[in-house]
C-alpha positions in Angstrom: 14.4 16.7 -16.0 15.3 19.8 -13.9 11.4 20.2 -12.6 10.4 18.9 -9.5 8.6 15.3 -10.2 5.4 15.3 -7.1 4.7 11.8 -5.6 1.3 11.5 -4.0 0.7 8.6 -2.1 -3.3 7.9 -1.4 -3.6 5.9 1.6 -7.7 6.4 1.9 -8.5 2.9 0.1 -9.5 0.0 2.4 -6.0 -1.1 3.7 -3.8 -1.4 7.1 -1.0 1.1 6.1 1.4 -2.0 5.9 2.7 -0.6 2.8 3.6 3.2 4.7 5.5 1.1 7.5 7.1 -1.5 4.7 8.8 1.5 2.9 10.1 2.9 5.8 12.2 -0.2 6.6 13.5 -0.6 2.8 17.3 -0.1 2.6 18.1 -0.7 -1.5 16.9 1.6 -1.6 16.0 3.9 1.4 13.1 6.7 1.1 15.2 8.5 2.8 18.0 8.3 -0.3 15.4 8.4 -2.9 13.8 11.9 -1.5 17.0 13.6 -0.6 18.2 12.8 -4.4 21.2 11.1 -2.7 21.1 9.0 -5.8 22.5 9.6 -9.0 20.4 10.8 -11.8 17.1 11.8 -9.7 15.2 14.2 -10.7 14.3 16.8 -7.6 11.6 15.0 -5.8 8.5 16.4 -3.4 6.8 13.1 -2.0 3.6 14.2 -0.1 3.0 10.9 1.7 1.1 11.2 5.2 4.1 9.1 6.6 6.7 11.8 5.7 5.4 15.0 4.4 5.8 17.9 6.7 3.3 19.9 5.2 0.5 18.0 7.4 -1.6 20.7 8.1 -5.4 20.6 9.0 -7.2 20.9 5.4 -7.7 24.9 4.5 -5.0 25.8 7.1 -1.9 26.5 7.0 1.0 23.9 5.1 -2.2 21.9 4.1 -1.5 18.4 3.2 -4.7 17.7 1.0 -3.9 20.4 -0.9 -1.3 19.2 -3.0 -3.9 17.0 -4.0 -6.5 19.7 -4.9 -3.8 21.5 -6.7 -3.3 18.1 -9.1 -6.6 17.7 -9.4 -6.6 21.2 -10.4 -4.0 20.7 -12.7 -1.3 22.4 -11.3 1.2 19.8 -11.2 2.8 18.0 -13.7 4.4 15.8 -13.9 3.3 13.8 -11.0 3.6 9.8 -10.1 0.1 8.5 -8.1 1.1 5.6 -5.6 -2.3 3.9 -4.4 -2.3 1.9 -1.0 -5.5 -0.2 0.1 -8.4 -1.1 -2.2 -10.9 0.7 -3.9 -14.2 0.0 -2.5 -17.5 0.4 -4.5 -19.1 3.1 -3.4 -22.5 3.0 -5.3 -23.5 -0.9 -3.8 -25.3 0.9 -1.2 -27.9 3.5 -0.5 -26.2 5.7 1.9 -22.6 7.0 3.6 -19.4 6.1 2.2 -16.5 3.2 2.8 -13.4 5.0 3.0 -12.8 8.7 2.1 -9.3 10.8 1.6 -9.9 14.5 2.9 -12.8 16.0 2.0 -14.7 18.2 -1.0 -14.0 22.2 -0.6 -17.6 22.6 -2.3 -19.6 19.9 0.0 -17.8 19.7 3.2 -18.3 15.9 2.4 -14.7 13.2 2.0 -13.3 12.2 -0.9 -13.3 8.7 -1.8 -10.6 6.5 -2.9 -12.0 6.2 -6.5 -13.4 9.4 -7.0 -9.6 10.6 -6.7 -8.8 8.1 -9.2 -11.4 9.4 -11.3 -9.7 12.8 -10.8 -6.0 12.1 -10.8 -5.4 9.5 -13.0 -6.1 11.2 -15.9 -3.6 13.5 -15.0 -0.5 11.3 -13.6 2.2 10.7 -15.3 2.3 7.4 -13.5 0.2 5.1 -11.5 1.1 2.4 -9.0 -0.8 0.1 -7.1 1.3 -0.9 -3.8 0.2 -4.2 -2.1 -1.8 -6.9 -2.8 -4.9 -4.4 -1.5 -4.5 -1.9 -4.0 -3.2 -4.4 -7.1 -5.7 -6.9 -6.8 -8.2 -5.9 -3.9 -6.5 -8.4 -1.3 -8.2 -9.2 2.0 -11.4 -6.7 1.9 -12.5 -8.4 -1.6 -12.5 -11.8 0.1 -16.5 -13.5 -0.4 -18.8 -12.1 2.1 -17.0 -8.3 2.2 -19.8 -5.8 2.1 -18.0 -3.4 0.5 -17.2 -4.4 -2.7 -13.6 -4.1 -3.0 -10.9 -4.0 -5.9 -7.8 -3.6 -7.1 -6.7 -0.3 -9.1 -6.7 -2.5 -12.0 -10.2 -3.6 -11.6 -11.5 -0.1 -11.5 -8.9 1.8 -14.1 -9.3 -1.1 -16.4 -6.1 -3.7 -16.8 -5.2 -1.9 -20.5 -5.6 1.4 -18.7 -2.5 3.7 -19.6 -1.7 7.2 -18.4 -1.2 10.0 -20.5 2.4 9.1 -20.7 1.2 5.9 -22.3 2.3 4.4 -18.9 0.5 1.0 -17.2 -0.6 0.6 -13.6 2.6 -1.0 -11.6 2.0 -3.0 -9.2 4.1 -3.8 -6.7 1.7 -6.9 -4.5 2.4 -8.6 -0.8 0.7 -8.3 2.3 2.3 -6.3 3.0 4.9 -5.4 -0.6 8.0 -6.5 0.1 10.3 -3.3 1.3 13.1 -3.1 -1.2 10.8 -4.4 -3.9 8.3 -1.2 -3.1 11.6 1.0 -3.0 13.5 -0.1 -5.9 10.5 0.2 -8.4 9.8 3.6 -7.1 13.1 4.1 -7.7 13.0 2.6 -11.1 9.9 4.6 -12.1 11.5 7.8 -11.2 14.4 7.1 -13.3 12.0 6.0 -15.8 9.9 9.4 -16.3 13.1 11.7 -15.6 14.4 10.1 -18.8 17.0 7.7 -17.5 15.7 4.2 -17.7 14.0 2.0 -20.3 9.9 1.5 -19.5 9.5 -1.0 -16.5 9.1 -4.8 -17.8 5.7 -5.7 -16.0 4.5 -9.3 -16.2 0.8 -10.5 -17.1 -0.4 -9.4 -13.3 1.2 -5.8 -13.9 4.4 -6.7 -11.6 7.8 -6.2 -12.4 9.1 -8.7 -13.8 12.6 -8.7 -12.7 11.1 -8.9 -8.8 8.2 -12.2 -9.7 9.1 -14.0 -12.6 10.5 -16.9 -10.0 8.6 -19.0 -7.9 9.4 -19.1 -3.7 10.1 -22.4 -4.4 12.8 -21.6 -6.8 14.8 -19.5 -4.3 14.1 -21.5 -1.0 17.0 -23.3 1.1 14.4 -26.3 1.6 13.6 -26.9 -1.7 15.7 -29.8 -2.2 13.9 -31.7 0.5 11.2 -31.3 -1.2 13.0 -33.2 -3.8 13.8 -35.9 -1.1 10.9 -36.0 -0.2 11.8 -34.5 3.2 8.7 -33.0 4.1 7.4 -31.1 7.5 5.1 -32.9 9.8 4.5 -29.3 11.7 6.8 -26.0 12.5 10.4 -26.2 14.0 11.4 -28.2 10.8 14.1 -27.0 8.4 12.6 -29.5 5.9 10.1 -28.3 3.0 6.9 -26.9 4.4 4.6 -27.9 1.5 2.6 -30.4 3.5 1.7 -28.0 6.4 0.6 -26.0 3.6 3.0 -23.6 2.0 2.0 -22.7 -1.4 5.6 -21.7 -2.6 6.0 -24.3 -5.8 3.0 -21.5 -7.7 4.0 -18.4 -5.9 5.7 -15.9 -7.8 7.9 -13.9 -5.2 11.2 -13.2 -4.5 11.4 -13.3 -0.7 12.8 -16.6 -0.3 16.1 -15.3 -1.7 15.6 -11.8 -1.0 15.2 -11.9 2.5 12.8 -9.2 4.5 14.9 -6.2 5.9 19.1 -6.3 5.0 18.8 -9.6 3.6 17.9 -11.4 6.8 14.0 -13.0 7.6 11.4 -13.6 5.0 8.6 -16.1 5.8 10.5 -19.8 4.4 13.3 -18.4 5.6 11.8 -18.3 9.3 10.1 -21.3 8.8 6.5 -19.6 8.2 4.4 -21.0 4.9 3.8 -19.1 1.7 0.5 -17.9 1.8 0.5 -16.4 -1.8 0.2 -12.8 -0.7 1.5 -11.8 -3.9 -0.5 -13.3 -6.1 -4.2 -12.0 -7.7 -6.7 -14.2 -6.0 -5.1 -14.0 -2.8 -6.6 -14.7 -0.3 -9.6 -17.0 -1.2 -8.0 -18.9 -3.9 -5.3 -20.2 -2.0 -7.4 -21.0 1.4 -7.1 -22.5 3.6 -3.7 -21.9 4.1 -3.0 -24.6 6.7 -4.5 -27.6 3.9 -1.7 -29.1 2.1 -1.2 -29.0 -1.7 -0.8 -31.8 -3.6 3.0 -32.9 -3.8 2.4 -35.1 -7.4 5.8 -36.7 -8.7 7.6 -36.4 -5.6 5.0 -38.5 -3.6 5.1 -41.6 -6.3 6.6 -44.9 -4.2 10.1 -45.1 -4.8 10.6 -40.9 -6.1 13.1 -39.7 -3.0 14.9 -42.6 -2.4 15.6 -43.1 -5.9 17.1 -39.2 -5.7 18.7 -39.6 -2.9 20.6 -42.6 -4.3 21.4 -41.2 -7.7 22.9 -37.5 -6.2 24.8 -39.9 -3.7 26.5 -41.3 -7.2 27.0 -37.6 -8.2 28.4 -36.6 -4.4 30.9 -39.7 -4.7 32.1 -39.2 -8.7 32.8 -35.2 -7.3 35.0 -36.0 -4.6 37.2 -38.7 -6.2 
């Protein structure tokens, strides 16, 4: 693909930018690599994100930022990838005023809002993803009791929705997305529409797969406490955090063996709980986060020191 693939990045949805300052603190890969095309097999890339776009002009002035977005709503550019950050409210639940808006209408003075550019745009993307748990599943502003009706871009596109590259919504969940996980499946999706990878596997939540088919659990250092039935009585532990309410064991997420930034941090890994951030439902299914899960088998009388017995055996046999 020798024509110049446009990201625009919407962050006018309900949402604290987390995913903006995530990505610029991703390293495999950088945005910095993926928008220089330091990497082989890019296509030429023009990412319009308020983060990083120096055309950040006022709108109808000069180097105009919302006007790449007129111009695709136009139809002027193609092809183009849609990254939505922050959740799309409802904007008819009420009788006046607006929720959130992204620049504003040429013909009414009035903003845009977050799903009227949907409505605009996403027939005409190439490709649409939904960073953070905010824009994949509606996250913190559609907990109960949140005026403003909030949702993920699922929820409003429609979970079979497909671009007209025949494309599904990717999401890419946390709160906020993981920094290498955002990177490397913007990376993946680029290589993807310029021709040079295989469509994205996407689980049944519309995540990659290769990034949240494991649990926490499966990747945490404490996990074989868990099996001992080791558990934390409060923080400062390095046993398993399940009864001060980490919800790891049903979390699909990668951070445990991941780490945050270079490898290093990540919330079992700095003795913080998984809240399930990546997961649809979050945050009311999982609360309160501080109420410990059950623990089933390894809580039956006789469970960890039967373990611990049986890999002493193992540790003995192995060293004779």
């Amino acid at each position: 693909m020798d024509q110049v693939l446009h990201i625009l990045w919407m962050n006018g949805g309900l949402s604290c930018d987390g995913e903006s300052v995530a990505l610029t603190a991703a390293t495999q890969p950088s945005i910095e690599e993926i928008v220089a095309g330091a990497l082989p097999g890019l296509p030429p890339i023009a990412m319009h994100w308020p983060y990083f776009d120096f055309d950040s002009g006022p709108d109808g002035g000069s180097g105009s930022f919302i006007d790449w977005w007129h111009r695709a709503a136009g139809g002027e550019l193609d092809p183009f990838i849609l990254i939505v950050e922050g959740s799309v409210p409802d904007e008819t639940n009420k009788a006046e005023g607006y929720w959130s808006g992204f620049g504003n209408d040429p013909e009414t003075g009035q903003p845009i809002s977050a799903g009227e550019w949907l409505d605009r745009l996403a027939p005409k993307a190439t490709a649409v993803m939904a960073v953070g748990t905010c824009a994949a599943y509606g996250g913190v502003h559609a907990m109960a009791g949140n005026p403003t009706g909030a949702m993920g871009v699922p929820d409003y596109l429609g979970w079979d929705w497909r671009s007209k590259a025949g494309l599904p919504i990717v999401c890419v969940p946390g709160c906020p997305t993981h920094p290498d996980n955002l990177a490397e499946t913007i990376l993946q999706l680029l290589y993807q529409v310029g021709g040079q990878a295989p469509e994205l596997a996407l689980d049944e939540s519309l995540r990659p797969r290769w990034l949240f088919e494991s649990t926490v659990h499966a990747g945490c250092d404490r996990a074989s406490y868990y099996d001992q039935s080791d558990f934390a009585s409060g923080y400062g532990s390095t046993n398993c955090l399940v009864k001060v309410g980490c919800w790891g064991q049903v979390v699909r997420c990668n951070v445990a063996k991941r780490g945050w930034i270079n490898g290093v941090g990540g919330c079992p890994n700095v003795g913080g709980i998984c809240i399930a951030c990546t997961m649809p439902g979050f945050p009311d299914k999982f609360m309160p986060f501080m109420e410990a899960p059950a623990t089933d088998a390894a809580e039956a009388p006789g469970y960890a020191p039967l373990i611990r017995t049986l890999r002493g055996f193992t540790l003995r046999v192995a060293t004779h």
